[in-house]
C-alpha positions as CSV (number, residue, x, y, z in Angstrom):
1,X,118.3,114.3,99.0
2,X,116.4,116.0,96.2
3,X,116.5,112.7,94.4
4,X,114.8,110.8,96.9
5,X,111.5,109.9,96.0
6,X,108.7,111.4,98.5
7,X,105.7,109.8,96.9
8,X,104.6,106.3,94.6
9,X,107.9,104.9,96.1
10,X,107.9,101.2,95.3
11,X,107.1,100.0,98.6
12,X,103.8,102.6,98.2
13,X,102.9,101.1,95.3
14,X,103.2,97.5,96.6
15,X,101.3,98.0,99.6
16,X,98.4,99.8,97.2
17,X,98.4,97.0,95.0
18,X,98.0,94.4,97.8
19,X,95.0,96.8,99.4
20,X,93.3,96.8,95.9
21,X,93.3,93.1,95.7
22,X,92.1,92.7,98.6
23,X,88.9,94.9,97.6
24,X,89.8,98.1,99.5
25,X,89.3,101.5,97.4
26,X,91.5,104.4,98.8
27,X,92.8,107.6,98.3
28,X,96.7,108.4,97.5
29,X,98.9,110.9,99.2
30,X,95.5,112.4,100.8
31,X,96.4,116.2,100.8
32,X,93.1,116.8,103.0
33,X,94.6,115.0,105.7
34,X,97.5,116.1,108.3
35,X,100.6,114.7,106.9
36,X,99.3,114.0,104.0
37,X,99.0,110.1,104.2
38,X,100.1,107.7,101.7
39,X,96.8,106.0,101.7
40,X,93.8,106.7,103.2
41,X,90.6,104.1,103.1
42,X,87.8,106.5,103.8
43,X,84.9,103.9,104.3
44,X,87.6,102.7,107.3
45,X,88.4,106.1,108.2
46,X,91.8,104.8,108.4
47,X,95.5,106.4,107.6
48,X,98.3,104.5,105.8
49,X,101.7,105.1,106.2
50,X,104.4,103.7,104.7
51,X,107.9,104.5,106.0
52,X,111.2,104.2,105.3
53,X,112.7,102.6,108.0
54,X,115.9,105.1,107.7
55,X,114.2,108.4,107.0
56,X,111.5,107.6,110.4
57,X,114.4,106.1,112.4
58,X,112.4,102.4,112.6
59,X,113.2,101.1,116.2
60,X,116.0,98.1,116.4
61,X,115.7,98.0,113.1
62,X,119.1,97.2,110.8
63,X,117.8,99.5,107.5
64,X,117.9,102.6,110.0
65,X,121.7,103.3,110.6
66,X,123.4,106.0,111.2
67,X,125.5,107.9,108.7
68,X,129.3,108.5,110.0
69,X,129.7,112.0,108.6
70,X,128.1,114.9,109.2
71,X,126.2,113.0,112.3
72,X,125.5,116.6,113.8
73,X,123.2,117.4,110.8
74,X,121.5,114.0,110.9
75,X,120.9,113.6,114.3
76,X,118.8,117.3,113.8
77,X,117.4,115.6,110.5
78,X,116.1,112.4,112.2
79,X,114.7,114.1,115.2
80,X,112.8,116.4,113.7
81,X,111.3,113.2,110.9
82,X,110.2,111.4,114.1
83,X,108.4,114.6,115.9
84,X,106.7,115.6,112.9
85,X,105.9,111.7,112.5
86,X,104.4,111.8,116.2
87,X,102.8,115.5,115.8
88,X,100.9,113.8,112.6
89,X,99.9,111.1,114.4
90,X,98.2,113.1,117.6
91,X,96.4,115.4,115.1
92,X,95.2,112.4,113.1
93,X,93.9,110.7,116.4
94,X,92.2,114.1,117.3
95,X,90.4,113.6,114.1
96,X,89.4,109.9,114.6
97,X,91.0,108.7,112.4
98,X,93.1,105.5,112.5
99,X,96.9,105.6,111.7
100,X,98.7,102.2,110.1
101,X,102.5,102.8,109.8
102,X,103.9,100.1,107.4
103,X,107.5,99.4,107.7
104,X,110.2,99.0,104.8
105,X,111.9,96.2,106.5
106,X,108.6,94.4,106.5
107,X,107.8,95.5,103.3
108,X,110.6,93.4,102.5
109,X,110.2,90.4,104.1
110,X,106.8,90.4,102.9
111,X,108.1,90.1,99.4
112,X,111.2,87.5,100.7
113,X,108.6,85.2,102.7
114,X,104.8,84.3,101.7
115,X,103.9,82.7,104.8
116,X,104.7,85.7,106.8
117,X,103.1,88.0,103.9
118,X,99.8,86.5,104.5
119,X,99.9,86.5,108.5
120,X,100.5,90.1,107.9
121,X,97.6,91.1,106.0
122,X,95.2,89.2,107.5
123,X,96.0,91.4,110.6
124,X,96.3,94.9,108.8
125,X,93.0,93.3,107.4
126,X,91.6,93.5,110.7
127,X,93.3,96.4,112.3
128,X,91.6,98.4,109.1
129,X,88.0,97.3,109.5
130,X,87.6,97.6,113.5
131,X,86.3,100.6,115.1
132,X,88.9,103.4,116.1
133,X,90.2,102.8,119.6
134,X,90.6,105.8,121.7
135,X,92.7,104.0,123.8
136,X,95.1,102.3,121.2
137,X,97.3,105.4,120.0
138,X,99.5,103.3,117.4
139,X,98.7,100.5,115.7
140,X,101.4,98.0,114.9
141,X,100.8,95.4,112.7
142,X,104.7,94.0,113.4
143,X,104.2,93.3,116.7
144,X,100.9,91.0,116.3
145,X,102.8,89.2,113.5
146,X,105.7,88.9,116.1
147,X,103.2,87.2,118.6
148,X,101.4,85.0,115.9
149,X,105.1,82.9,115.2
């Protein structure tokens, strides 16, 4: 595991890229934050975080099986990557500031399907620039691209 990559992953660095087209100016792997997001737009006030749908156990999705061996140690592994996942999230929220978790898988189809590309970021395009939503804990962008079919 001390091979994998924690930080300017590729799918980090393709999501950056996309931001900085689109004219947003960020910071990378913002230290001064809670869980240390992948990108944070400070004008936005706004937290990026791209996962990989294994490591943060993405719901029904097929990238996040389950190892055969050794399912004792990963089971411990994956819990404790979605707790600390959720405890970074609350702290964040206590903080104001808006959390964006990008997904691998649609990272992926993203690059696989331009239509669907620019559905998505026209809606992280607007889940960035409104106003922090007390009552909107998560904000999923997969779900509102879901809808939009």
């Amino acid at each position: 595991m001390a091979r994998i990559k924690s930080k300017n992953t590729k799918p980090e660095i393709y999501i950056r890229k996309l931001l900085y087209k689109m004219g947003y100016r960020y910071r990378v792997n913002y230290s001064q934050l809670p869980g240390t997001p992948d990108i944070f737009i400070l004008k936005y006030n706004t937290a990026i975080f791209v996962n990989g749908c294994f490591w943060h156990r993405h719901e029904n999705c097929k990238i996040a099986t389950f190892p055969k061996t050794h399912t004792e140690y990963w089971e411990k592994k994956f819990r404790r990557n979605v707790e600390r996942d959720i405890e970074v999230r609350e702290k964040l929220f206590e903080m104001d500031i808006s959390v964006i978790t990008i997904w691998e898988c649609e990272i992926n189809k993203m690059q696989r399907n331009e239509e669907y590309k620019k559905k998505y970021l026209k809606i992280l395009k607007n889940r960035i620039e409104r106003v922090f939503n007390y009552e909107e804990k998560d904000i999923s962008v997969q779900m509102e691209v879901a809808e939009e079919k």
